[in-house]
The first five atom37 places (N, CA, C, CB, O) and aatype in JSON, in Angstrom:
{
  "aatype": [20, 20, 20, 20, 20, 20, 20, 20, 20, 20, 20, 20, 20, 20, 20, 20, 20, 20, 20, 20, 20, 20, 20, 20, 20, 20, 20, 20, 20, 20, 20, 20, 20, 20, 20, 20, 20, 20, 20, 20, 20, 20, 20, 20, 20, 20, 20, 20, 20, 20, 20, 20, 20, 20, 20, 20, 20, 20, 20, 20],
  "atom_mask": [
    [1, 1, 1, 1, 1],
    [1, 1, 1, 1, 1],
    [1, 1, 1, 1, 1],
    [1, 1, 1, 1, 1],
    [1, 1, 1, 1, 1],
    [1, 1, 1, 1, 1],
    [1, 1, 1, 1, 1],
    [1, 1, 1, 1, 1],
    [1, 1, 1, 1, 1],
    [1, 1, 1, 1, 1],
    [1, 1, 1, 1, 1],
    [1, 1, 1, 1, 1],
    [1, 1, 1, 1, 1],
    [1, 1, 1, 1, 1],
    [1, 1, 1, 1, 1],
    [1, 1, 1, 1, 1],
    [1, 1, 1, 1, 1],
    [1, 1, 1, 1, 1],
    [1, 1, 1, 1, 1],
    [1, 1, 1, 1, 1],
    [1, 1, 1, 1, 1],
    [1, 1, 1, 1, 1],
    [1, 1, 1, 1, 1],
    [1, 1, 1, 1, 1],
    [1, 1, 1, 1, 1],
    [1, 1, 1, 1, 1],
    [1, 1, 1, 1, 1],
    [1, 1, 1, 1, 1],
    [1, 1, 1, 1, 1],
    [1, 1, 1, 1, 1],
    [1, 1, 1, 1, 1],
    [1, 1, 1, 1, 1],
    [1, 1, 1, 1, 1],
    [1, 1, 1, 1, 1],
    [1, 1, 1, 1, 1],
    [1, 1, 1, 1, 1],
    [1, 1, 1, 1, 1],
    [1, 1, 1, 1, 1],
    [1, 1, 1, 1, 1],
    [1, 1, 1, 1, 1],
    [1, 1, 1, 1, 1],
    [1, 1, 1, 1, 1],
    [1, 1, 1, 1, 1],
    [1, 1, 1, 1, 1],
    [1, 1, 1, 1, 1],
    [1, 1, 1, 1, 1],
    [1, 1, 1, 1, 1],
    [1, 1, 1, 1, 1],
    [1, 1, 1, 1, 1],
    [1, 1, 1, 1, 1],
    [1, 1, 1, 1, 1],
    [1, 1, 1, 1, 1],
    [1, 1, 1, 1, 1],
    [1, 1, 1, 1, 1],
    [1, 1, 1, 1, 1],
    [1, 1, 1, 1, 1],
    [1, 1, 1, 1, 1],
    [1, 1, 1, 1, 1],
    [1, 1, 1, 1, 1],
    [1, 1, 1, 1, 1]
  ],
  "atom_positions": [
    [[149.13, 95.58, -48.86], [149.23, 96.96, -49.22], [148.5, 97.2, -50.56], [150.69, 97.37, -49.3], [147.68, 98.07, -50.86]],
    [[148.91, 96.42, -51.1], [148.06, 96.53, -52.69], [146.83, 96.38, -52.66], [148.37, 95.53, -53.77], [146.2, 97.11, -53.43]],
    [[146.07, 95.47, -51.84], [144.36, 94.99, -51.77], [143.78, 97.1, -51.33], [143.91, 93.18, -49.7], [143.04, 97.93, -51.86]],
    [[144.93, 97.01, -49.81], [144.79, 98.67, -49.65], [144.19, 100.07, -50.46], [145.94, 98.98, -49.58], [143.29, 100.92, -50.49]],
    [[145.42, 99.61, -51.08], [145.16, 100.83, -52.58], [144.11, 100.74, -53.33], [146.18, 100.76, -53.8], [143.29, 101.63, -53.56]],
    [[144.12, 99.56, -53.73], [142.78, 99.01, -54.56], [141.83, 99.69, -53.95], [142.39, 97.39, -54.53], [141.46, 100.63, -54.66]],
    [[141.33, 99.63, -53.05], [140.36, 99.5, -52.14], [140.29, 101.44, -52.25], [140.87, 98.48, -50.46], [139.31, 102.14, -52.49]],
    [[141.39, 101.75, -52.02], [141.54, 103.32, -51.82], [141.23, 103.97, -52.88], [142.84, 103.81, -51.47], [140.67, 105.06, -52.82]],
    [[141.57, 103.34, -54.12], [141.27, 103.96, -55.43], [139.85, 103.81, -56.15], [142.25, 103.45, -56.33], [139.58, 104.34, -57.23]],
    [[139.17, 103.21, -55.58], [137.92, 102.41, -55.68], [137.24, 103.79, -54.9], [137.87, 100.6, -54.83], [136.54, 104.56, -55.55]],
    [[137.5, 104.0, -53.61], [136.52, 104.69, -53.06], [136.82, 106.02, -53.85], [136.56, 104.73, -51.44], [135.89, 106.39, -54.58]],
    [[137.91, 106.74, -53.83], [138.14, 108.41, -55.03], [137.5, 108.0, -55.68], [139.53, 109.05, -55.93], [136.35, 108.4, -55.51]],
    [[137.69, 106.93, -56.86], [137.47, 106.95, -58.41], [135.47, 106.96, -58.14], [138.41, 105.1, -59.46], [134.77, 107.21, -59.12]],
    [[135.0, 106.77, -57.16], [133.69, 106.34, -57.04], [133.05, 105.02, -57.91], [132.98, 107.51, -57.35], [132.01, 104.95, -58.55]],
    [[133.74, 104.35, -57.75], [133.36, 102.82, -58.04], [132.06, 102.27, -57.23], [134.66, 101.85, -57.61], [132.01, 102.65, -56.06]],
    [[130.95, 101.41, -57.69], [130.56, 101.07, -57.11], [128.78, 101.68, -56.54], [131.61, 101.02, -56.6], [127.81, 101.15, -55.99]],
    [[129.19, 103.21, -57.12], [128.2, 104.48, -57.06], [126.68, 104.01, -57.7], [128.92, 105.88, -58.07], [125.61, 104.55, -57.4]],
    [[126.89, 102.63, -58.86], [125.56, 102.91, -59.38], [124.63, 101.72, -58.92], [125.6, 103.09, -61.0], [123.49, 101.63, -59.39]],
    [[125.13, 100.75, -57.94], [124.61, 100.02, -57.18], [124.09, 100.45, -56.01], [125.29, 99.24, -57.03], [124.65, 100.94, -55.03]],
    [[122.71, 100.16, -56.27], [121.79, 101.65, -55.15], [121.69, 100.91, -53.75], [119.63, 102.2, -55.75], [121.21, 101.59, -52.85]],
    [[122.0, 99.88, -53.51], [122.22, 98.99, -51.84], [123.54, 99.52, -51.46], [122.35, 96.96, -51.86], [123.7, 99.86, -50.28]],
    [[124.5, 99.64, -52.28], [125.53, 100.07, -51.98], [126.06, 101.56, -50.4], [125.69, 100.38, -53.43], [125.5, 102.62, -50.13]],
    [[126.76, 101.17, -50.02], [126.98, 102.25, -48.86], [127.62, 103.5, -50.12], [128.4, 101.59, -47.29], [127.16, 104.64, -50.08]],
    [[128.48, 103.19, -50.99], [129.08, 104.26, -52.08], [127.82, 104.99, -52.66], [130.0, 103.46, -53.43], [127.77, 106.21, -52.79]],
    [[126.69, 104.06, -53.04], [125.34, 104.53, -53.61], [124.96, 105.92, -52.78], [124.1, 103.28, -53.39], [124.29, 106.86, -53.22]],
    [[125.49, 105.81, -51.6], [124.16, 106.54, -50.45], [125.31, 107.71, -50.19], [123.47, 105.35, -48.54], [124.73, 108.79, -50.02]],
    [[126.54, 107.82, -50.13], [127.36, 108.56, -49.98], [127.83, 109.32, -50.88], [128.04, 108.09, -49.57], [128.62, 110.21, -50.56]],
    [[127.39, 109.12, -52.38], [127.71, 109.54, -53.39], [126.35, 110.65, -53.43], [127.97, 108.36, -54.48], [126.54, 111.82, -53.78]],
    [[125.44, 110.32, -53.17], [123.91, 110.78, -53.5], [124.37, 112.36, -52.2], [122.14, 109.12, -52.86], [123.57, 113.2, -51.79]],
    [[125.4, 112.29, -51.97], [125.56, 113.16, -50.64], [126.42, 114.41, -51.0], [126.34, 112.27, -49.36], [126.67, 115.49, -50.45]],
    [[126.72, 113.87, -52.03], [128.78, 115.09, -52.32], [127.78, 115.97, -53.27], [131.02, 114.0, -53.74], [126.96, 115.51, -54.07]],
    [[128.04, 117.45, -52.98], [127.58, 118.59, -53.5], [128.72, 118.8, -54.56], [127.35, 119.75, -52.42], [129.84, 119.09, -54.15]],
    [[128.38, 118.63, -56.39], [129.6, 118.89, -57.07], [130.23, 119.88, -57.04], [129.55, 118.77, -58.08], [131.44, 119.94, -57.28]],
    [[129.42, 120.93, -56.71], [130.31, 122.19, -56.67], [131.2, 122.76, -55.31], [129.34, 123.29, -57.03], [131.8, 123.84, -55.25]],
    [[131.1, 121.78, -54.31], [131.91, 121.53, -53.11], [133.74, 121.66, -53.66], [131.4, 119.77, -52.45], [134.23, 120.73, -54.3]],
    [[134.17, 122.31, -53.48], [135.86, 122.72, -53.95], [136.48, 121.31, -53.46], [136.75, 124.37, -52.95], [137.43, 120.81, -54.07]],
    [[135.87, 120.65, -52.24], [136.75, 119.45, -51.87], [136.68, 118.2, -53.06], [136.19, 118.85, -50.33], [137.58, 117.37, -53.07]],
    [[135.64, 118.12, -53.99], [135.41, 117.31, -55.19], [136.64, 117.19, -56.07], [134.28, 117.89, -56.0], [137.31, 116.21, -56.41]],
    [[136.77, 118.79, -56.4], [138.2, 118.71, -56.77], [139.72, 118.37, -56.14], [138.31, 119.7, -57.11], [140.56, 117.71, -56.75]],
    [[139.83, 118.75, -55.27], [140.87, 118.08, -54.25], [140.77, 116.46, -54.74], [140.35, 118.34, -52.38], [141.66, 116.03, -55.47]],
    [[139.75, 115.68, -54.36], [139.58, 114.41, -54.13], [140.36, 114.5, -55.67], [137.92, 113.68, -53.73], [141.57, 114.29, -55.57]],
    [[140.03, 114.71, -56.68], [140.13, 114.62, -58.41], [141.28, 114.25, -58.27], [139.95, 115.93, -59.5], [141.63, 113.12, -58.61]],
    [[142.19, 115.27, -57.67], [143.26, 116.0, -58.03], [144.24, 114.79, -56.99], [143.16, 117.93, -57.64], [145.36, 114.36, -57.27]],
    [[143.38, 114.44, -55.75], [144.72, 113.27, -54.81], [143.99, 111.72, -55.92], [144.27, 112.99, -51.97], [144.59, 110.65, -55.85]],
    [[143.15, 111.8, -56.52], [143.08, 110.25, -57.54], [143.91, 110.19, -58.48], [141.79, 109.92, -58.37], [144.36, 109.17, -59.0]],
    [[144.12, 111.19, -58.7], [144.88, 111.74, -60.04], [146.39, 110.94, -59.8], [145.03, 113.76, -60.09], [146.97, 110.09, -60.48]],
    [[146.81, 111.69, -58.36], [148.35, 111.37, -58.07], [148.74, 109.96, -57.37], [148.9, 112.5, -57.11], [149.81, 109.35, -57.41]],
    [[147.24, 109.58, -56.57], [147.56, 108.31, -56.47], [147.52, 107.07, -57.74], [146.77, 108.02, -55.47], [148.21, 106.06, -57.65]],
    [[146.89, 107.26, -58.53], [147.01, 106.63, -59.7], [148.58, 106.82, -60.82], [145.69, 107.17, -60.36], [148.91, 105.93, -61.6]],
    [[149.18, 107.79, -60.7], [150.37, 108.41, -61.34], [151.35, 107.61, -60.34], [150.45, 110.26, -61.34], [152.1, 106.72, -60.75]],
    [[151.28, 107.96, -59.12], [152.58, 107.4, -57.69], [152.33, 105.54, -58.52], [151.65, 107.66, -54.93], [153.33, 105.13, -59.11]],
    [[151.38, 104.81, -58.52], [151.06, 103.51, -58.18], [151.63, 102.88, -60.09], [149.0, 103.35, -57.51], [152.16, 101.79, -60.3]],
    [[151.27, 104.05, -61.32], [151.8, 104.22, -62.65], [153.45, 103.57, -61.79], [151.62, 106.22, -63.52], [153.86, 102.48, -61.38]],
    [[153.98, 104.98, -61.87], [155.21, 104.74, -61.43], [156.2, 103.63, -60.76], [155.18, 105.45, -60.88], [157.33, 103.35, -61.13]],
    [[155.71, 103.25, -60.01], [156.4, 102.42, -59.18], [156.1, 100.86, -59.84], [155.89, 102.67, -57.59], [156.88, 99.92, -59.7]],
    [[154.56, 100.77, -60.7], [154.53, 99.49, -61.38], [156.35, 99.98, -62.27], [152.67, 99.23, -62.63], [157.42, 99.43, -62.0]],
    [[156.22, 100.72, -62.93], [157.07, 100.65, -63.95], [158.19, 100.29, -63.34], [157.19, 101.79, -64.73], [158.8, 99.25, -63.59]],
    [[158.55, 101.21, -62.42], [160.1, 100.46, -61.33], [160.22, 99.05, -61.41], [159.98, 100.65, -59.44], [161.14, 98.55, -62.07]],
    [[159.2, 98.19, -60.66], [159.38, 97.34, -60.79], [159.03, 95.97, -61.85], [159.25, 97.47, -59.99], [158.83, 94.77, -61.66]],
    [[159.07, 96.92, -63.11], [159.01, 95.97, -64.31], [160.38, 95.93, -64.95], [157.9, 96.43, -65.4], [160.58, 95.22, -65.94]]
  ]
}
C-alpha cells in the first residue's frame, strides 16, 4: 500500500517531469496550466499528502 501511494504522489506532485525519456516528460509537456483540472489535481496532492501527514503521526 505504501510503495502505492508513493507511486501516487509521485505522479500529482509531477516527479520525474524533467527527464525527457520519461513517459511523465511527455505527459507533462501535455497539461494546459490554465485547465481548472490542474487545480483539482493541486488541491487532491494537497490532501493526500495531509491524510498520509496524519496517519504517520497516529502511528508514531
Amino acid at each position: 500500500m505504501e510503495r502505492e501511494l508513493n507511486a501516487l504522489e509521485d505522479l500529482l506532485g509531477l516527479e520525474n517531469v524533467q527527464e525527457m525519456d520519461s513517459v511523465e516528460a511527455e505527459r507533462f509537456a501535455r497539461i494546459d496550466p490554465s485547465d481548472p483540472v490542474v487545480e483539482e489535481i493541486c488541491l487532491r496532492l494537497d490532501g493526500l499528502r495531509q491524510a498520509r501527514a496524519q496517519t504517520a503521526n497516529m502511528a508514531a
